[in-house]
C-alpha positions as CSV (number, residue, x, y, z in Angstrom):
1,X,-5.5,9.1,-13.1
2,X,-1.8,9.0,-12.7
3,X,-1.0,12.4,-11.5
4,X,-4.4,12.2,-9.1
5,X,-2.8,9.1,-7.7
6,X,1.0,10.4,-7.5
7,X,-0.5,13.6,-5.6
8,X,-1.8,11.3,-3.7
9,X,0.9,9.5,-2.4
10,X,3.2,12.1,-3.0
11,X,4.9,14.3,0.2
12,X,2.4,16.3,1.7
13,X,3.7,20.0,3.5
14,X,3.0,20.1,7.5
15,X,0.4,22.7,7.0
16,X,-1.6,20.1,5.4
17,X,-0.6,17.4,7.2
18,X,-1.7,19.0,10.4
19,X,-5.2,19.7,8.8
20,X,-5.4,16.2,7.5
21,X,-4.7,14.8,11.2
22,X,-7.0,16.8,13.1
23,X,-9.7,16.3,10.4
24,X,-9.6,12.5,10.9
25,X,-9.7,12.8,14.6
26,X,-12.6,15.3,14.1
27,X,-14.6,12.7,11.7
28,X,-13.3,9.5,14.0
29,X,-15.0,11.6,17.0
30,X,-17.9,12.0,15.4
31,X,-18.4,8.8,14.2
32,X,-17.8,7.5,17.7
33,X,-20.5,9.6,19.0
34,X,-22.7,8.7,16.4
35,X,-22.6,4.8,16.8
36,X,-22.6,5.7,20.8
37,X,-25.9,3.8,22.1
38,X,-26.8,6.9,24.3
39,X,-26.7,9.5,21.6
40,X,-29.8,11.8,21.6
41,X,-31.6,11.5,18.4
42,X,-31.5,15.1,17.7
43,X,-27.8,15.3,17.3
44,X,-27.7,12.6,14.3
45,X,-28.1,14.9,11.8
46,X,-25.1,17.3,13.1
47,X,-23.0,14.6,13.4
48,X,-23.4,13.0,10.1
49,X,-23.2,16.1,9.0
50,X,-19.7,16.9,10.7
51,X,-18.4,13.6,9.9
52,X,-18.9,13.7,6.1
53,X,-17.0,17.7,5.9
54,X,-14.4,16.1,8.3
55,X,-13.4,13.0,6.1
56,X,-14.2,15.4,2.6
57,X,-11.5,18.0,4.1
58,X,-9.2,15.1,5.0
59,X,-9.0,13.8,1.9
60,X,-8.8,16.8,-0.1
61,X,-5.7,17.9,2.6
62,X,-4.3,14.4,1.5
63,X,-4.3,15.4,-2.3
64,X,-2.1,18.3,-1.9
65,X,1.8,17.8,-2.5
66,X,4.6,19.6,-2.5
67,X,5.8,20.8,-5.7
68,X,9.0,19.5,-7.7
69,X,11.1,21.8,-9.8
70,X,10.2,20.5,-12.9
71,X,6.8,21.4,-11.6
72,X,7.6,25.4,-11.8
73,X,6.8,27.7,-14.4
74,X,9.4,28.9,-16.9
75,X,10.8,32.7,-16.2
């Protein structure tokens, strides 16, 4: 639980940073669109759908950190 919560908090590279950011604006869309009074009924599925990989891929983009020294393999 430690190291799930240190990778968590832990520096994350821009790569992943970048995918974490548009991922949340991607699910926060979504959502919008889905709680938006004038949605049609058929697109509820989709966007559920879209929301839920959005905020999975944001999160897992979160969990990844940048390495530490101690962290590399012996030569």
């Amino acid at each position: 639980m430690k190291t799930l919560l240190a990778r968590f908090t832990g520096p994350t590279p821009a790569f992943w940073r970048r995918v974490r950011n548009a991922t949340i604006i991607v699910a926060g869309g979504a959502e919008f669109v889905l709680n938006y009074s004038a949605t049609p009924e058929a697109w509820l599925p989709l966007l559920k759908t879209v929301a839920t990989i959005a905020a999975t891929a944001a999160f897992v983009a979160q969990l990844t950190c940048k390495d530490s020294p101690t962290d590399q393999p012996a030569s």
